[in-house]
N, C-alpha and C positions, 0 to 999 in steps of 0.2 A: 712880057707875057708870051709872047710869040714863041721867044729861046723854049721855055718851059714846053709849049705843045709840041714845037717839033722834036726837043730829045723825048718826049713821050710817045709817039709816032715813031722812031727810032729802038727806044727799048722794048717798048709792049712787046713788038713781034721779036725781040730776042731774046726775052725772058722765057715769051712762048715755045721758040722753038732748044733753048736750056732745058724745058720741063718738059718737053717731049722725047727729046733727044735721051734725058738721067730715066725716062719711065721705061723708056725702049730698053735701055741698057741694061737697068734692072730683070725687065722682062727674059731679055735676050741671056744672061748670065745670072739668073736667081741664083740662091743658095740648092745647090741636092741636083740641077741638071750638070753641071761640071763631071761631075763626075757618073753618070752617062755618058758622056761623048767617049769614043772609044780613044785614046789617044796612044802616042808611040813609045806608051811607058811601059812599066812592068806589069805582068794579068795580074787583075784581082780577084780573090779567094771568096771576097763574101759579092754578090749582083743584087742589087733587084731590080726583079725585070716584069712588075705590076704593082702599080698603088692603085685603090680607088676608094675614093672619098665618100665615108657612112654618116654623113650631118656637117656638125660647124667642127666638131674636135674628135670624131674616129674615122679612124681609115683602115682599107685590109690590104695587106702586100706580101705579095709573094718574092722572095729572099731565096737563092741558089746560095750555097756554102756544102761544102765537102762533099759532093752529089748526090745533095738532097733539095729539094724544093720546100719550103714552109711557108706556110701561111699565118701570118700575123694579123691580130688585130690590136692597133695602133692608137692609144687617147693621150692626153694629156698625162693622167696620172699613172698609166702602168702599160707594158705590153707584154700581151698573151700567146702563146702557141695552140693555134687553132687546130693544123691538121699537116705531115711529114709525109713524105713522099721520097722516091728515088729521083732523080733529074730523067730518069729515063718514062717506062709510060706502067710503072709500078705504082698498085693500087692506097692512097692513100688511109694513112693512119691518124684517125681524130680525135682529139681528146681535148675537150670543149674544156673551158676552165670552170672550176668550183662556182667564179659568180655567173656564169654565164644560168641564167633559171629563167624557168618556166617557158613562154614565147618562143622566147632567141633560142633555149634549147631545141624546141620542138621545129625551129625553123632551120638550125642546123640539119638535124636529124633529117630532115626533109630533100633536102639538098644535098646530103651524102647519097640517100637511097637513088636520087637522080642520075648522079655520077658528077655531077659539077666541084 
């Protein structure tokens, strides 16, 4: 009985520090930051250089490719072209998609006139 409690006293805490150690790692190398790190390879053509998360499944991100900035917005089931711009400080051009109605229209609209 004894044998039994001390290899459990023995693994518990190395099981623990397995599961903390694979979470970090995870954390530390998810999937999409790799390639962020700027590394000593060849440049790449398409960046993006802003996500930010609109609920459980959309997100809007801004995408550099051929020197232009876009704005996407990102779901599960499609991605839209929000609004094009130069990479320089040229004034963007929006064209909100078909489904985008009512609200979310007028919140766009909102938000162009601002300058955001």
């Amino acid at each position: 009985m004894t044998y039994y409690i001390i290899k459990l006293l023995i693994m518990l805490p190395v099981m623990g520090g397995m599961i903390y150690g694979s979470l970090w790692l995870y954390r530390k190398y998810q999937p999409g930051m790799m390639a962020r790190l700027d590394m000593a390879g060849p440049q790449r053509e398409l960046k993006v250089t802003e996500t930010v998360s609109m609920g459980v499944s959309g997100k809007l991100a801004v995408v550099e490719f051929a020197g232009q900035k876009i704005l996407l917005s990102v779901t599960r089931a499609r991605i839209d072209t929000i609004a094009s711009t130069d990479a320089g400080t040229g004034p963007a051009s929006a064209n909100p998609p078909a489904a985008l109605a009512g609200h979310n229209r007028d919140l766009l609209a909102a938000l162009r006139e601002r300058g955001a």
